[in-house]
mmCIF entry with sequence, helices, sheets and N, C-alpha, C, O atoms, coordinates in Angstrom:
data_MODEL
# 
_entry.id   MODEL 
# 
_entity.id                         1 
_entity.type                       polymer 
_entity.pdbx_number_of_molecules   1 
# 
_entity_poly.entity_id                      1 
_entity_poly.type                           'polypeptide(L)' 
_entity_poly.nstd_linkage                   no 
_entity_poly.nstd_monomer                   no 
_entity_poly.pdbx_seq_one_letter_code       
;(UNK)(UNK)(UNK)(UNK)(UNK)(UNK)(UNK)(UNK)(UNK)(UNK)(UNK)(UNK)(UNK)(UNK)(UNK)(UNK)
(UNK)(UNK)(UNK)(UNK)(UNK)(UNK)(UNK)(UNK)(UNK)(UNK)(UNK)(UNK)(UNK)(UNK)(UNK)(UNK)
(UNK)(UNK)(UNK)(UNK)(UNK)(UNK)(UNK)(UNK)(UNK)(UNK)(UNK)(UNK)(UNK)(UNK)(UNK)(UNK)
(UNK)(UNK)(UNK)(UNK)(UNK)
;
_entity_poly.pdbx_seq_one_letter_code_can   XXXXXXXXXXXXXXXXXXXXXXXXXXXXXXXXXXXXXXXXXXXXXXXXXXXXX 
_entity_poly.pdbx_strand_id                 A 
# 
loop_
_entity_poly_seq.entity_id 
_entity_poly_seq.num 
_entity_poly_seq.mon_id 
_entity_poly_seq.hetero 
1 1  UNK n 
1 2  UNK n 
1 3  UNK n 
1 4  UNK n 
1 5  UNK n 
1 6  UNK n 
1 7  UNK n 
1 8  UNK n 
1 9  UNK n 
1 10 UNK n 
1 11 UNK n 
1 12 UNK n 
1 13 UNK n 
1 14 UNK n 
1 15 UNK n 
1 16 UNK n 
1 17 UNK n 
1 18 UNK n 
1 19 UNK n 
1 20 UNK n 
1 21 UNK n 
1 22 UNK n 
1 23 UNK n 
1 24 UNK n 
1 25 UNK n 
1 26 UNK n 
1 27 UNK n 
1 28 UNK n 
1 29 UNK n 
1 30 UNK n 
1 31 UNK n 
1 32 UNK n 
1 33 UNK n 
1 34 UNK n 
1 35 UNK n 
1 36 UNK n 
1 37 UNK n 
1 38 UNK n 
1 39 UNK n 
1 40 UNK n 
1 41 UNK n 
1 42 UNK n 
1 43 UNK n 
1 44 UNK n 
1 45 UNK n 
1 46 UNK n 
1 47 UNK n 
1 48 UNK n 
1 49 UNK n 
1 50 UNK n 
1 51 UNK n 
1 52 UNK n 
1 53 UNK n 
# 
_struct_asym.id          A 
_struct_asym.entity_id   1 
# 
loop_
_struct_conf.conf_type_id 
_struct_conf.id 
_struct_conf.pdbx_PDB_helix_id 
_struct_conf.beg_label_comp_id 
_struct_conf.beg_label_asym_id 
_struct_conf.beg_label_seq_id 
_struct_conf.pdbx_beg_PDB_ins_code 
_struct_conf.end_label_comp_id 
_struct_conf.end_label_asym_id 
_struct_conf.end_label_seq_id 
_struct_conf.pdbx_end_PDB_ins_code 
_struct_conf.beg_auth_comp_id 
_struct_conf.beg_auth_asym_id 
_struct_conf.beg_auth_seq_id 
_struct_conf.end_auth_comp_id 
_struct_conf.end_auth_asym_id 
_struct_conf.end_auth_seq_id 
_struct_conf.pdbx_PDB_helix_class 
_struct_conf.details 
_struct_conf.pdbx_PDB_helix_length 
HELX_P HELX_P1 AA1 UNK A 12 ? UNK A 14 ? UNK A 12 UNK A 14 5 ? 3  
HELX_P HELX_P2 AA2 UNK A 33 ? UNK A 47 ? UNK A 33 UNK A 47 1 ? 15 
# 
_struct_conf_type.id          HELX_P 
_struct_conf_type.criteria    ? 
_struct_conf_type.reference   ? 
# 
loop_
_atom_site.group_PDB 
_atom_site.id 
_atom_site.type_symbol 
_atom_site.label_atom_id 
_atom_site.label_alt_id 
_atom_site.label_comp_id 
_atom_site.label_asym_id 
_atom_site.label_entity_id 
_atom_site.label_seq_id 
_atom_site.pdbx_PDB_ins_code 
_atom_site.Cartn_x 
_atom_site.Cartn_y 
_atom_site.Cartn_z 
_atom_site.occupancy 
_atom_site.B_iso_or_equiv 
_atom_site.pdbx_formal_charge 
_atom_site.auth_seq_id 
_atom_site.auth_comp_id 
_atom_site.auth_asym_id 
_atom_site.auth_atom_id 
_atom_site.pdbx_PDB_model_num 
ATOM 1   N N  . UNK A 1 1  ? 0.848   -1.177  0.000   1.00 0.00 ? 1  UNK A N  1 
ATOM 2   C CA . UNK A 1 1  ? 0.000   0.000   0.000   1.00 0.00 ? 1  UNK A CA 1 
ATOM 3   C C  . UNK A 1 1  ? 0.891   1.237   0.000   1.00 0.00 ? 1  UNK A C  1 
ATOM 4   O O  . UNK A 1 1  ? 1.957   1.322   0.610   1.00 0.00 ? 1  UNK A O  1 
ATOM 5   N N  . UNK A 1 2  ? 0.270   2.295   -0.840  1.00 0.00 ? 2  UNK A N  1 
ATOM 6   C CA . UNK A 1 2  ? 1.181   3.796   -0.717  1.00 0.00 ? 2  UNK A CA 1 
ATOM 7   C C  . UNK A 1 2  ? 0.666   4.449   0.192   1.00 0.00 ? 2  UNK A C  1 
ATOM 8   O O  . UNK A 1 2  ? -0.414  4.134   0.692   1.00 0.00 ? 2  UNK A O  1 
ATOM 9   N N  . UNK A 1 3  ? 1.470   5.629   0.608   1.00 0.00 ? 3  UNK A N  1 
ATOM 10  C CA . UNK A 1 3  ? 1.256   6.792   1.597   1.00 0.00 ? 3  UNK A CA 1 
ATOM 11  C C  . UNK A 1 3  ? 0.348   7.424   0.729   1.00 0.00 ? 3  UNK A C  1 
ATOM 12  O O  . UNK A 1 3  ? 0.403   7.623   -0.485  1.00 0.00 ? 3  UNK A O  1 
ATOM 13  N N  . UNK A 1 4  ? -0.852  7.819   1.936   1.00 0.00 ? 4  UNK A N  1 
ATOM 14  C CA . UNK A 1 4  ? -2.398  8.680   1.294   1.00 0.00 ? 4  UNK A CA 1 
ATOM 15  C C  . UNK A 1 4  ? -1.851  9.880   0.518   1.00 0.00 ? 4  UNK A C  1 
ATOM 16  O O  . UNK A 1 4  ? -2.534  10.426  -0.350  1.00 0.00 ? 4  UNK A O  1 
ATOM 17  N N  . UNK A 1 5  ? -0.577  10.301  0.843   1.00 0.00 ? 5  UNK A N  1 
ATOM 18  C CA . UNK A 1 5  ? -0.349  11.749  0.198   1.00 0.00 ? 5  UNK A CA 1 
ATOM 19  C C  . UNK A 1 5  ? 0.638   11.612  -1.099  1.00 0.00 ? 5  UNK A C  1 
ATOM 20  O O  . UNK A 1 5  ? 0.553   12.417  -2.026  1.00 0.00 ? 5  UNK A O  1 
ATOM 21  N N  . UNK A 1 6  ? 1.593   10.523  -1.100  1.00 0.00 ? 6  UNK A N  1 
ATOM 22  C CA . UNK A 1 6  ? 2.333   10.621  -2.001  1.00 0.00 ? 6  UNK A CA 1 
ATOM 23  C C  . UNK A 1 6  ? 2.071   9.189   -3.005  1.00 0.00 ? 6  UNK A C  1 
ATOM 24  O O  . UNK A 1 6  ? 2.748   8.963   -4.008  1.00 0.00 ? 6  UNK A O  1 
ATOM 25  N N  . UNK A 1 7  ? 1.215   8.504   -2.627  1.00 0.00 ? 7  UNK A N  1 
ATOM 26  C CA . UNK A 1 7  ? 1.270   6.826   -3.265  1.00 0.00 ? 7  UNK A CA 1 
ATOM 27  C C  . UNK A 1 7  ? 2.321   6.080   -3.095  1.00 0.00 ? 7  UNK A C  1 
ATOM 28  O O  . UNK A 1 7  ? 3.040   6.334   -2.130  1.00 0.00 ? 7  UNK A O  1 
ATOM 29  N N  . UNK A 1 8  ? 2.548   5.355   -3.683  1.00 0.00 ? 8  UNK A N  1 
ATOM 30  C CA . UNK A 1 8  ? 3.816   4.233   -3.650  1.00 0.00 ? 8  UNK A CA 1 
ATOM 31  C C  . UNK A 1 8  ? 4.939   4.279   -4.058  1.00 0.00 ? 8  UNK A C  1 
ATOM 32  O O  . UNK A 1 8  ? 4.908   4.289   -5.289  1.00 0.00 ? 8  UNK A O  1 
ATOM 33  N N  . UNK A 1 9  ? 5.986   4.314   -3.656  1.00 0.00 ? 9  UNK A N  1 
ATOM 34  C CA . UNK A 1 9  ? 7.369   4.719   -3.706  1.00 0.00 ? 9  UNK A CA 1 
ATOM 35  C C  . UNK A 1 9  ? 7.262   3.977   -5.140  1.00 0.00 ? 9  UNK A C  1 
ATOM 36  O O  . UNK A 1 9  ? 6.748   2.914   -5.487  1.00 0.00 ? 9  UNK A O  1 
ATOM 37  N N  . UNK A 1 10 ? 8.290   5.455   -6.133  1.00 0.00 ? 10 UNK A N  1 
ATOM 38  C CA . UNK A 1 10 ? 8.398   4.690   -7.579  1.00 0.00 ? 10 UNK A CA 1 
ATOM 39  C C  . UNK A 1 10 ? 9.606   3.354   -8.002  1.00 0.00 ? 10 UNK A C  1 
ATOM 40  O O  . UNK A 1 10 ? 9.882   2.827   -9.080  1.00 0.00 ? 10 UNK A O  1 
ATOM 41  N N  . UNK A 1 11 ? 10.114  3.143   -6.617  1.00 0.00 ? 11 UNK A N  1 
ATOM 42  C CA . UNK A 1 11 ? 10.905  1.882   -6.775  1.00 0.00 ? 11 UNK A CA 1 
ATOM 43  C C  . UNK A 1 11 ? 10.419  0.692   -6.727  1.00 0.00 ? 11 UNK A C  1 
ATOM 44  O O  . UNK A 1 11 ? 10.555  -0.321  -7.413  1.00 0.00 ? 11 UNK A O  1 
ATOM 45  N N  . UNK A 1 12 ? 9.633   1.063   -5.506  1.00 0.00 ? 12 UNK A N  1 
ATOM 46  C CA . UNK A 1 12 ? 8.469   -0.493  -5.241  1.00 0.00 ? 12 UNK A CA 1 
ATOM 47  C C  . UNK A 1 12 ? 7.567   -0.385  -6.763  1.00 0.00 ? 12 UNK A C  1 
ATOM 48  O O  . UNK A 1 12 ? 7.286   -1.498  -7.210  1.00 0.00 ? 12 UNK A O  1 
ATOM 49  N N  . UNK A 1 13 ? 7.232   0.436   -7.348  1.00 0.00 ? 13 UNK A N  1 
ATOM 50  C CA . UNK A 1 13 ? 6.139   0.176   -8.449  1.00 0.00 ? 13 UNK A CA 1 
ATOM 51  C C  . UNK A 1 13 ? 7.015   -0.154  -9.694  1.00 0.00 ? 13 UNK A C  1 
ATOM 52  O O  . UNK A 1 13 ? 6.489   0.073   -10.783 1.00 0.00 ? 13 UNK A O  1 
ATOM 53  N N  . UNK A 1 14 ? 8.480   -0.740  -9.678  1.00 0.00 ? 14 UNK A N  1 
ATOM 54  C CA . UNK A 1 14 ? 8.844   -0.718  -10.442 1.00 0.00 ? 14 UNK A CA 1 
ATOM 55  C C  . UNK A 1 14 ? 9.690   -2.050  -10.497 1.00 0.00 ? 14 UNK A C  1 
ATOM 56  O O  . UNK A 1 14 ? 10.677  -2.272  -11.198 1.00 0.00 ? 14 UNK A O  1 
ATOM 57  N N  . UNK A 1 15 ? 9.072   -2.874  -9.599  1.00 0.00 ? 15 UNK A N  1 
ATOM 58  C CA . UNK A 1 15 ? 9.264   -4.079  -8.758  1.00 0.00 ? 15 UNK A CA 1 
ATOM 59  C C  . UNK A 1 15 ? 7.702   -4.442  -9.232  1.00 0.00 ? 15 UNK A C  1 
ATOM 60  O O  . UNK A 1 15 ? 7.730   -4.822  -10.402 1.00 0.00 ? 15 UNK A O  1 
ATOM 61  N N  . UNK A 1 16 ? 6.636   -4.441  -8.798  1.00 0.00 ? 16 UNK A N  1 
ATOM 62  C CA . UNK A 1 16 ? 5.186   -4.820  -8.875  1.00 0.00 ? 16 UNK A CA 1 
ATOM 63  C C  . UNK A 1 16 ? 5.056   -5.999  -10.135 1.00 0.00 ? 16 UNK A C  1 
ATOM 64  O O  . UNK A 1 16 ? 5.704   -6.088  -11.178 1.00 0.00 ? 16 UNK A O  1 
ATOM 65  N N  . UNK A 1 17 ? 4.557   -6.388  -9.892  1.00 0.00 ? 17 UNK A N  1 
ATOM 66  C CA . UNK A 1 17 ? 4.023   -7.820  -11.038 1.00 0.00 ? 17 UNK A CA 1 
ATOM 67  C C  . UNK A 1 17 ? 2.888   -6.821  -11.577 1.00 0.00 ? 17 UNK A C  1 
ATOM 68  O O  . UNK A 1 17 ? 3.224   -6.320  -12.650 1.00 0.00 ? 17 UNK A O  1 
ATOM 69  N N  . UNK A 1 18 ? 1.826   -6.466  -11.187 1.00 0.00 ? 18 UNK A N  1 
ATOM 70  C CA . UNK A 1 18 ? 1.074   -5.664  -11.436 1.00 0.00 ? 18 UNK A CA 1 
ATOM 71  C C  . UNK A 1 18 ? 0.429   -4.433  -10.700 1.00 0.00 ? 18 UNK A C  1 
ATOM 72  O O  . UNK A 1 18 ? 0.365   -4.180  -9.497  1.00 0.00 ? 18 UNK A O  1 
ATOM 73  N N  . UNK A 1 19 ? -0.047  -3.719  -11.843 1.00 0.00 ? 19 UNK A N  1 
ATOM 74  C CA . UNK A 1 19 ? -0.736  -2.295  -10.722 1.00 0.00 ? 19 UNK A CA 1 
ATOM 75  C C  . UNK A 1 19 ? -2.807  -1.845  -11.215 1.00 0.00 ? 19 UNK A C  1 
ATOM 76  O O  . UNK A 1 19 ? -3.152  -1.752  -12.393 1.00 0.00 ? 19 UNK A O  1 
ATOM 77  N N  . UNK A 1 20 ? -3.385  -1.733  -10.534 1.00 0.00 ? 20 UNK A N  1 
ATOM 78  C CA . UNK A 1 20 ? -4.697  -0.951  -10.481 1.00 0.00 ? 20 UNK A CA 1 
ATOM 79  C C  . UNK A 1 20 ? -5.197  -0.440  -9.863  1.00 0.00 ? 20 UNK A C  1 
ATOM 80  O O  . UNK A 1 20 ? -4.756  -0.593  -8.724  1.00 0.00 ? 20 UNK A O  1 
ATOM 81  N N  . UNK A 1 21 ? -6.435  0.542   -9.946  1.00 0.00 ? 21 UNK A N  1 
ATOM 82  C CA . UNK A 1 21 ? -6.662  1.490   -9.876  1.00 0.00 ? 21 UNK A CA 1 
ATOM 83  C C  . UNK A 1 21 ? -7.557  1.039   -9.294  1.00 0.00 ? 21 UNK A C  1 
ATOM 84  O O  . UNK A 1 21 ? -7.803  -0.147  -9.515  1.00 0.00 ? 21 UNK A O  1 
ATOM 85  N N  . UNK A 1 22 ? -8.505  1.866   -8.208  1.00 0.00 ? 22 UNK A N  1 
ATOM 86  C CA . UNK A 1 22 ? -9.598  1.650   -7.486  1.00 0.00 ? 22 UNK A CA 1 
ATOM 87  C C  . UNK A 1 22 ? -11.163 2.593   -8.284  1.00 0.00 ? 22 UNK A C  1 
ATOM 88  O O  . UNK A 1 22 ? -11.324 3.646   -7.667  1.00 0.00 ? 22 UNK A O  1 
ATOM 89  N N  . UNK A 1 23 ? -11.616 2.518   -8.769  1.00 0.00 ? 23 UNK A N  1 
ATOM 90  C CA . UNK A 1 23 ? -12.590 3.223   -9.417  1.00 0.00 ? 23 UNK A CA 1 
ATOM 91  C C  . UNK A 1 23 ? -13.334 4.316   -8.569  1.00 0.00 ? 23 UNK A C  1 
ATOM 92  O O  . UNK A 1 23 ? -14.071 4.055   -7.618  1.00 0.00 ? 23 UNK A O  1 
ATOM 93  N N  . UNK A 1 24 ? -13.017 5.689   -9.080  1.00 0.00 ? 24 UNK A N  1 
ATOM 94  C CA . UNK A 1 24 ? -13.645 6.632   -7.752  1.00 0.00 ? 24 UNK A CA 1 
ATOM 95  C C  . UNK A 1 24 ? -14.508 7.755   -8.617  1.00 0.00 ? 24 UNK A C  1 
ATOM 96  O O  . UNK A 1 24 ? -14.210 8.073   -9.769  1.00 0.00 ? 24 UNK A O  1 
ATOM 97  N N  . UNK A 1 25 ? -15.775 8.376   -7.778  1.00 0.00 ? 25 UNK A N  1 
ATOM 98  C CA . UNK A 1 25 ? -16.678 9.298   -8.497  1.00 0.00 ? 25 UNK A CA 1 
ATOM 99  C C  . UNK A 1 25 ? -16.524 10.369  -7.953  1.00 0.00 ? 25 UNK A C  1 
ATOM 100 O O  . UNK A 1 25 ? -16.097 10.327  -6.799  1.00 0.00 ? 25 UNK A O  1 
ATOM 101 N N  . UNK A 1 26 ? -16.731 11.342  -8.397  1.00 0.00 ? 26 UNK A N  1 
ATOM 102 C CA . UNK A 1 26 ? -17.528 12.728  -7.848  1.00 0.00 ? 26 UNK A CA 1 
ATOM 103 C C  . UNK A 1 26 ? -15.814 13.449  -7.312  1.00 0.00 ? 26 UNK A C  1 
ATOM 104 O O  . UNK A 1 26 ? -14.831 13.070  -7.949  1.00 0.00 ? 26 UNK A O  1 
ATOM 105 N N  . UNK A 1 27 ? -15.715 13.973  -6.706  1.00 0.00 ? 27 UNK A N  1 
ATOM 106 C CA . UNK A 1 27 ? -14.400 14.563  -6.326  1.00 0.00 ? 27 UNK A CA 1 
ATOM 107 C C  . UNK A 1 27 ? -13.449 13.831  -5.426  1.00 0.00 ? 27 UNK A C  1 
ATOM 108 O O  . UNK A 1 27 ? -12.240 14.060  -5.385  1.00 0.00 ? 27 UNK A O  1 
ATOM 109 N N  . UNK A 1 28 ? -13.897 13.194  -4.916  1.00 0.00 ? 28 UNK A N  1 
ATOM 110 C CA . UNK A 1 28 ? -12.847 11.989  -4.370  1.00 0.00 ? 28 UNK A CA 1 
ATOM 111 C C  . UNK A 1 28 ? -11.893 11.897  -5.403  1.00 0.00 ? 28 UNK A C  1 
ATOM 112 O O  . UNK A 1 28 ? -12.273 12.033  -6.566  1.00 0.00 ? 28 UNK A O  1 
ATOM 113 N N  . UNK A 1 29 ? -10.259 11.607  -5.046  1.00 0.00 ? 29 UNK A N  1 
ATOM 114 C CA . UNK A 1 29 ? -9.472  11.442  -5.629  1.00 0.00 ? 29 UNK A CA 1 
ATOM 115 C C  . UNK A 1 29 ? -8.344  10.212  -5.163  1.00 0.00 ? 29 UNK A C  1 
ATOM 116 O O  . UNK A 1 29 ? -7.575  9.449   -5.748  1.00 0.00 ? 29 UNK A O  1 
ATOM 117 N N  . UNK A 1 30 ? -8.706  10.485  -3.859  1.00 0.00 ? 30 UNK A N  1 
ATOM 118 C CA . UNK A 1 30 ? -7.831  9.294   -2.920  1.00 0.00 ? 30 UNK A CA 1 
ATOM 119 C C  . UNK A 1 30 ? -8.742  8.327   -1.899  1.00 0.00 ? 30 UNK A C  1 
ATOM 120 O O  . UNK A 1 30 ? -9.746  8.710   -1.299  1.00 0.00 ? 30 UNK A O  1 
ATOM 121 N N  . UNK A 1 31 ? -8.204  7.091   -1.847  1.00 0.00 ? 31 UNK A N  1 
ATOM 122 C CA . UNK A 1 31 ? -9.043  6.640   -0.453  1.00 0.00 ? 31 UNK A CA 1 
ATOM 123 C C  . UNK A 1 31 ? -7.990  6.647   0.580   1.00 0.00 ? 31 UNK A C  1 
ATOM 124 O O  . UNK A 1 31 ? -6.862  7.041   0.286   1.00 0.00 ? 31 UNK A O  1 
ATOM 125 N N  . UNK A 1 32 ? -8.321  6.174   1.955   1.00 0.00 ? 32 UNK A N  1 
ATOM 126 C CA . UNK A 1 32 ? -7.319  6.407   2.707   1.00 0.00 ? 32 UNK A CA 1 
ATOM 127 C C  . UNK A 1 32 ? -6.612  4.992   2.560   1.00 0.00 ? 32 UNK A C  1 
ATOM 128 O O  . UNK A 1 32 ? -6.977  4.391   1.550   1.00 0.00 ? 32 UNK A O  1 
ATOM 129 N N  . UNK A 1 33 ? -5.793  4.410   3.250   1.00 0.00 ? 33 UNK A N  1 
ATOM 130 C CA . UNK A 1 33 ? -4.935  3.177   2.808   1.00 0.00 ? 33 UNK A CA 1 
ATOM 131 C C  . UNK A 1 33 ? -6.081  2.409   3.462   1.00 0.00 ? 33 UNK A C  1 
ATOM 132 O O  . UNK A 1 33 ? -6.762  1.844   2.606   1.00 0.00 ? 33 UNK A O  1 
ATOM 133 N N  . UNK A 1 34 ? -6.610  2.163   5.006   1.00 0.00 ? 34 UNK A N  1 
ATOM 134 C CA . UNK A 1 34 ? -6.834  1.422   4.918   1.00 0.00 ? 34 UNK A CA 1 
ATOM 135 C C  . UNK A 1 34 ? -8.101  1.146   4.639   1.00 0.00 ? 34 UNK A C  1 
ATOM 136 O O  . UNK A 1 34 ? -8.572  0.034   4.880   1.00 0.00 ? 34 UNK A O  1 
ATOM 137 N N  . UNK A 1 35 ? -8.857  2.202   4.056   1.00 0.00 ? 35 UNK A N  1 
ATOM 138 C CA . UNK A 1 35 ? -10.164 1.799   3.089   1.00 0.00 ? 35 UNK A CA 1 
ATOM 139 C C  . UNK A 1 35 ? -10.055 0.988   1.840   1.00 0.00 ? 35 UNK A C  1 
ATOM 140 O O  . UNK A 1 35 ? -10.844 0.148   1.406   1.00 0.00 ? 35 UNK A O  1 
ATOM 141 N N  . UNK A 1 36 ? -8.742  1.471   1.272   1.00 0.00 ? 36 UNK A N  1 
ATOM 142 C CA . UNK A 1 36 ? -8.516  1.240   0.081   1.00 0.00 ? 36 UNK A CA 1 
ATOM 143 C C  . UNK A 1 36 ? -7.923  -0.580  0.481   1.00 0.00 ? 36 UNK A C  1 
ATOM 144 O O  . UNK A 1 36 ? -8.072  -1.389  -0.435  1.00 0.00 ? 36 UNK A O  1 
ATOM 145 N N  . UNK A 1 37 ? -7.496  -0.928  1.387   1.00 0.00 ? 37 UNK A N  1 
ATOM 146 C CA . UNK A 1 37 ? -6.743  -2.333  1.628   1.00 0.00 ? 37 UNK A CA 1 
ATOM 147 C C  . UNK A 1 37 ? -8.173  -3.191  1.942   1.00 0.00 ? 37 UNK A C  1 
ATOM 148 O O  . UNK A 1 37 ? -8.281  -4.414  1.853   1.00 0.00 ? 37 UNK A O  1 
ATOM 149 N N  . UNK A 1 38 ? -8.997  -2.457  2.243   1.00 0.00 ? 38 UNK A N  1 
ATOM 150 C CA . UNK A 1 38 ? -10.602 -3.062  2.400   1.00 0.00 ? 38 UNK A CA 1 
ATOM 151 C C  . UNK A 1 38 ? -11.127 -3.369  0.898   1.00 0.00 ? 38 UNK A C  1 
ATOM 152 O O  . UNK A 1 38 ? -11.099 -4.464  0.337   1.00 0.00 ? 38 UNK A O  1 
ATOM 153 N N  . UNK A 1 39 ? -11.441 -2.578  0.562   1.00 0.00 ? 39 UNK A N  1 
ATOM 154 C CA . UNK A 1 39 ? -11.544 -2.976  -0.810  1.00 0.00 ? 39 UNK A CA 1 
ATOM 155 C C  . UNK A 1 39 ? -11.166 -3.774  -1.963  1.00 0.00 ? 39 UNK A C  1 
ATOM 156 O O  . UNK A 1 39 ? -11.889 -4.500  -2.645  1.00 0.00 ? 39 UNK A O  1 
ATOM 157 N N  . UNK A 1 40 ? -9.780  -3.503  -2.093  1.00 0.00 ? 40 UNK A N  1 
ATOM 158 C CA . UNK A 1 40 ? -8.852  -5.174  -2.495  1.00 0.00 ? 40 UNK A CA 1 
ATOM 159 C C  . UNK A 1 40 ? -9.134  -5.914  -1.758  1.00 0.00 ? 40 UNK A C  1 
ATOM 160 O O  . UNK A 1 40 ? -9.180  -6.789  -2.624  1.00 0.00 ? 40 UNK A O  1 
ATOM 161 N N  . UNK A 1 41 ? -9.462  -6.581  -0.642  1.00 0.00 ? 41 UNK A N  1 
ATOM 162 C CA . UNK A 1 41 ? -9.681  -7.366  0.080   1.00 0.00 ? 41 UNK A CA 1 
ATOM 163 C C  . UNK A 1 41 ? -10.791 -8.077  -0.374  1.00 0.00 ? 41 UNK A C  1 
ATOM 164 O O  . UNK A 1 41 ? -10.715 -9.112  -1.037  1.00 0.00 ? 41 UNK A O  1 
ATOM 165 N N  . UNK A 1 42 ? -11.863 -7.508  -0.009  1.00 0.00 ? 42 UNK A N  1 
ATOM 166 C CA . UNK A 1 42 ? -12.955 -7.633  -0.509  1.00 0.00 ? 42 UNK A CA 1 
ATOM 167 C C  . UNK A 1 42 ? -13.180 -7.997  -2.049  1.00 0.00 ? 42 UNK A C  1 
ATOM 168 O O  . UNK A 1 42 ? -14.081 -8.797  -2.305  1.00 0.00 ? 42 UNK A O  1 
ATOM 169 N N  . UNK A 1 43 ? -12.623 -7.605  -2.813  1.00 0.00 ? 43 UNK A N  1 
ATOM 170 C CA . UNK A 1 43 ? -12.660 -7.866  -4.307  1.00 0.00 ? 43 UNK A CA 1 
ATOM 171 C C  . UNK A 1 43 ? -12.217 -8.926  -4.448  1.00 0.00 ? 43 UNK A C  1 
ATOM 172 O O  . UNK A 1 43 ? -12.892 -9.726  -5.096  1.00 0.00 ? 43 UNK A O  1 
ATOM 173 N N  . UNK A 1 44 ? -10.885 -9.360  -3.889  1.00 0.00 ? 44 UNK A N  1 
ATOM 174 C CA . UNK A 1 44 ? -10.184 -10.529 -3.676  1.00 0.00 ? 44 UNK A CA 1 
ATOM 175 C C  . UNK A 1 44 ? -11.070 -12.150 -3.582  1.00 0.00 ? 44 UNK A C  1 
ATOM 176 O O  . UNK A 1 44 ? -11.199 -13.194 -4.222  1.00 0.00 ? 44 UNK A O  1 
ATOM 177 N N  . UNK A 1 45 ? -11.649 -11.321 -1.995  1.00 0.00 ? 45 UNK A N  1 
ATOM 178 C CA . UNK A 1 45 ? -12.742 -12.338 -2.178  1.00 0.00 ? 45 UNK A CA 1 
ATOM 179 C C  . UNK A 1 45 ? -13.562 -13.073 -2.912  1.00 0.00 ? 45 UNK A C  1 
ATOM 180 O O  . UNK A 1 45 ? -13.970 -14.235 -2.923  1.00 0.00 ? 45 UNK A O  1 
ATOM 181 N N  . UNK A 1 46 ? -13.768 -11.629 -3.820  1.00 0.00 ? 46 UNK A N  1 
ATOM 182 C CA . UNK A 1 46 ? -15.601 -11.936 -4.286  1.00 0.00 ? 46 UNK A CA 1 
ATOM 183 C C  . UNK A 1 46 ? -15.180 -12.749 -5.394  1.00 0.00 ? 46 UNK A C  1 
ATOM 184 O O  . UNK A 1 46 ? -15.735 -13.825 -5.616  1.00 0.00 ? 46 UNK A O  1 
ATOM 185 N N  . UNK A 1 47 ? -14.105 -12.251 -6.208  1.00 0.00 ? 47 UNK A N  1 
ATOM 186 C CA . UNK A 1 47 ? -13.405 -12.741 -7.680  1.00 0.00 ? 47 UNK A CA 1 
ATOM 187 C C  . UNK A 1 47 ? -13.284 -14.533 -7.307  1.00 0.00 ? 47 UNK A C  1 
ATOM 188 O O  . UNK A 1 47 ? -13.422 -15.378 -8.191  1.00 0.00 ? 47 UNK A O  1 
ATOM 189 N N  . UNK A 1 48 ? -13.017 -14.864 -5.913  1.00 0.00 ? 48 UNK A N  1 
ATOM 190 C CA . UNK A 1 48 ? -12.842 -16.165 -5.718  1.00 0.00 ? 48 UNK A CA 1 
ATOM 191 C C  . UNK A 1 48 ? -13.512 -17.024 -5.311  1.00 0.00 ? 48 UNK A C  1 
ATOM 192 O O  . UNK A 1 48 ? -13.133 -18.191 -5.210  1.00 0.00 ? 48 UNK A O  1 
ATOM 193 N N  . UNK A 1 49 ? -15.315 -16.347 -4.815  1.00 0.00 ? 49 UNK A N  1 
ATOM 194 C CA . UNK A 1 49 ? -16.171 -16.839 -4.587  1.00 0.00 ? 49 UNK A CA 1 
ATOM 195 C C  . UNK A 1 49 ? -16.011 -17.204 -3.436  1.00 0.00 ? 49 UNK A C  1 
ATOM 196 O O  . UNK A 1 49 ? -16.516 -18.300 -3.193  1.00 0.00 ? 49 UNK A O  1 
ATOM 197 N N  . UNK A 1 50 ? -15.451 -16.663 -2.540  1.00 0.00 ? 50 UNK A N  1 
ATOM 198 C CA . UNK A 1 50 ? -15.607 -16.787 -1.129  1.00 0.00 ? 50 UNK A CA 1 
ATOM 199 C C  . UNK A 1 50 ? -16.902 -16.164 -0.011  1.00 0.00 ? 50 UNK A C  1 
ATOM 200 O O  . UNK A 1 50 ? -16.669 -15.090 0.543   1.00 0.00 ? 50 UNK A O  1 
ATOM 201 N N  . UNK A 1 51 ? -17.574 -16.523 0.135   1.00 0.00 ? 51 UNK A N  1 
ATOM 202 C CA . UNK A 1 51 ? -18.815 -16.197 1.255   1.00 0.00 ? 51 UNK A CA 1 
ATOM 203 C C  . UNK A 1 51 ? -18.755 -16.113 2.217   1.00 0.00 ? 51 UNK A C  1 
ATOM 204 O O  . UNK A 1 51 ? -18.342 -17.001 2.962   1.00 0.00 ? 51 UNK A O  1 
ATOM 205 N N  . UNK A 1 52 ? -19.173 -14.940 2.582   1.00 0.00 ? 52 UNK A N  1 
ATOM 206 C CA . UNK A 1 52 ? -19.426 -14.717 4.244   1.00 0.00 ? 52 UNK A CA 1 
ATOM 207 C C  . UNK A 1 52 ? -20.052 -15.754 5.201   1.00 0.00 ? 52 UNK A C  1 
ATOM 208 O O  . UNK A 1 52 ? -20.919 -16.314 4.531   1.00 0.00 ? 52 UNK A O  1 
ATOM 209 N N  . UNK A 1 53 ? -20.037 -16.197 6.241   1.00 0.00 ? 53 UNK A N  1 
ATOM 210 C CA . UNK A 1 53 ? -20.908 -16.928 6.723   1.00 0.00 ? 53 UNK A CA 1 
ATOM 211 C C  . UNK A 1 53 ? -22.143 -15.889 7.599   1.00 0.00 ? 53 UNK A C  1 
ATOM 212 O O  . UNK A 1 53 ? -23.106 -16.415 8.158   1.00 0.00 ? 53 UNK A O  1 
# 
């Protein structure tokens, strides 16, 4: 995860297997990290069909 103010050091992103983007509306521009680590998370999940109990 990057720092909310600066993102991810351009060394580590230059190391990465891959990179994406979180889809955002209206004036939002950033999430905070650990909203944003919620979200991959969650996506993670869903892509693998994992269920809540």
């Amino acid at each position: 995860m990057g720092a909310e103010d600066v993102g991810v050091n351009p060394a580590l992103l230059q190391k990465a297997d891959q990179r994406f983007v979180i889809p955002q509306y209206d004036a939002t521009n950033s999430f905070n990290v650990s909203v944003a680590t919620g979200i991959i998370l969650y996506e993670t999940l869903r892509q693998r069909g994992v269920t809540s109990a």
